[in-house]
C-alpha positions in Angstrom: 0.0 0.0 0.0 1.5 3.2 -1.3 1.4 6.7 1.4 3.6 9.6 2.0 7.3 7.6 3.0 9.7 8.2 5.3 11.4 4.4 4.8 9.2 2.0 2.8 9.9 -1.4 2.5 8.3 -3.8 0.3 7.7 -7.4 1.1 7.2 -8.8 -1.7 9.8 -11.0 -2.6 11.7 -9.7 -6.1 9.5 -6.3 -6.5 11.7 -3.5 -6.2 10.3 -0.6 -3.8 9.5 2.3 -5.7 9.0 6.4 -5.2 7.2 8.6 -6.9 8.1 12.5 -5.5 6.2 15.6 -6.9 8.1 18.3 -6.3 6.5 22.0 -6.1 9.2 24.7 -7.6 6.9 27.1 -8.9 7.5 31.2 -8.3 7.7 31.9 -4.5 5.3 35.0 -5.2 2.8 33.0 -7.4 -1.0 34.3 -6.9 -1.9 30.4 -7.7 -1.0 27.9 -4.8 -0.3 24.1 -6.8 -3.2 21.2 -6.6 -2.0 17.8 -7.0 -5.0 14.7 -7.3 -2.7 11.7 -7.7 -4.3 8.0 -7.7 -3.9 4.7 -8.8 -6.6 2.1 -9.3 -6.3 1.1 -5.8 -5.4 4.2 -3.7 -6.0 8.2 -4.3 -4.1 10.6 -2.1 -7.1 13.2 -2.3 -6.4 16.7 -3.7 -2.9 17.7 -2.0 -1.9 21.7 -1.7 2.3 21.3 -1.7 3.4 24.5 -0.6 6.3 25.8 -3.1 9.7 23.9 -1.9 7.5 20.7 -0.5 7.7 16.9 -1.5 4.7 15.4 -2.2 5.9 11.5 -2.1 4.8 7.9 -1.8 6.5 4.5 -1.7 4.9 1.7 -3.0 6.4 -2.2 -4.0 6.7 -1.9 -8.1 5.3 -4.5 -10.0 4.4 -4.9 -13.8 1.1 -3.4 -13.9 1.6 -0.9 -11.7 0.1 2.5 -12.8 -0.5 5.6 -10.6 -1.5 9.2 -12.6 -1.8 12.7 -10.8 -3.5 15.8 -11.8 -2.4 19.3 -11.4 -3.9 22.3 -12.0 -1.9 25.9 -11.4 -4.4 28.9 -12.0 -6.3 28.1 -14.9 -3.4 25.7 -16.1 -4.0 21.9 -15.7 -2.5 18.7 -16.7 -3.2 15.0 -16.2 -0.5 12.0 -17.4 0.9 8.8 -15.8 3.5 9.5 -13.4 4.4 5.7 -12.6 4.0 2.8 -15.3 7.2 1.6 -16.2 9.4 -0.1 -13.7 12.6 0.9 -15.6 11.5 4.6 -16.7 9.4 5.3 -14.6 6.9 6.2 -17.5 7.1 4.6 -20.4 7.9 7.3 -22.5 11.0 8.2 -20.3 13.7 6.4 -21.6 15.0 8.8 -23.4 14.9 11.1 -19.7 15.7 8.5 -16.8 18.2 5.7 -16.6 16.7 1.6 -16.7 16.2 0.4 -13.3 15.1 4.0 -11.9 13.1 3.4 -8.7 12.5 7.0 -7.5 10.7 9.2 -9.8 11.0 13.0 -9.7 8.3 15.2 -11.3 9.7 18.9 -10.9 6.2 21.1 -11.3 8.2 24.8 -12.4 6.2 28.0 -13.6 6.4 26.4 -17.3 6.3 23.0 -17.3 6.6 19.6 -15.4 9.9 18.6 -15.4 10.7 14.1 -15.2 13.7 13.8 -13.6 15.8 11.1 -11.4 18.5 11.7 -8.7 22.5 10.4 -8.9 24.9 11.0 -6.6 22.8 13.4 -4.7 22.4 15.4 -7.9 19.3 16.2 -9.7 18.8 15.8 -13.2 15.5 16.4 -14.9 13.9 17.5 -18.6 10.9 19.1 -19.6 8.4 16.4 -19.9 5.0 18.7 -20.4 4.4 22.2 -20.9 1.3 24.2 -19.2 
């Protein structure tokens, strides 16, 4: 059962335990606060408010079919996609944006886009997945 981790561990033998973060990095003096709805076919997290610099996050034990989306809207900007369906890109059209095997999914939400990105060596790297 995914919720918001501090240490997750899954016990299920040979599935890899998984993260998905949404990170909020939009303008500190943004008139729009950031909604996130974020769900799976087995769990929603409800509509979440990050506050700019937070970590909305969740651990869950990865397996083939699993599939979690999100929602976010920003003023009168909104966008809905997969953020977890691929247990080697974290989406399936990140290949060409996150290493095989990546476990822990970033999704950097910035004033003009959401950003897919993976962390190495306690360095971030991300790319502009959507734009607003």
């Amino acid at each position: 059962m995914p919720y918001n981790i501090q240490s997750y561990n899954c016990n299920i033998p040979d599935f890899p335990v998984c993260e998905v973060h949404v990170l909020n990095n939009l303008p500190l003096d943004s008139v729009y606060g950031l909604e996130v709805h974020c769900a799976s076919g087995d769990n929603d997290f409800g509509h979440r408010f990050p506050k700019v610099g937070d970590d909305f996050r969740w651990g869950f034990c990865g397996k083939p079919n699993t599939l979690f989306f999100c929602h976010f809207w920003w003023g009168n900007k909104d966008l809905v996609f997969d953020v977890f369906n691929d247990l080697d890109h974290c989406v399936h059209d990140g290949a060409n944006i996150v290493p095989q095997g990546t476990t822990k999914c970033y999704w950097d939400v910035k004033y003009d886009g959401i950003y897919l990105g993976y962390v190495k060596d306690d360095k971030m790297y991300s790319q502009k997945y959507r734009d607003w």
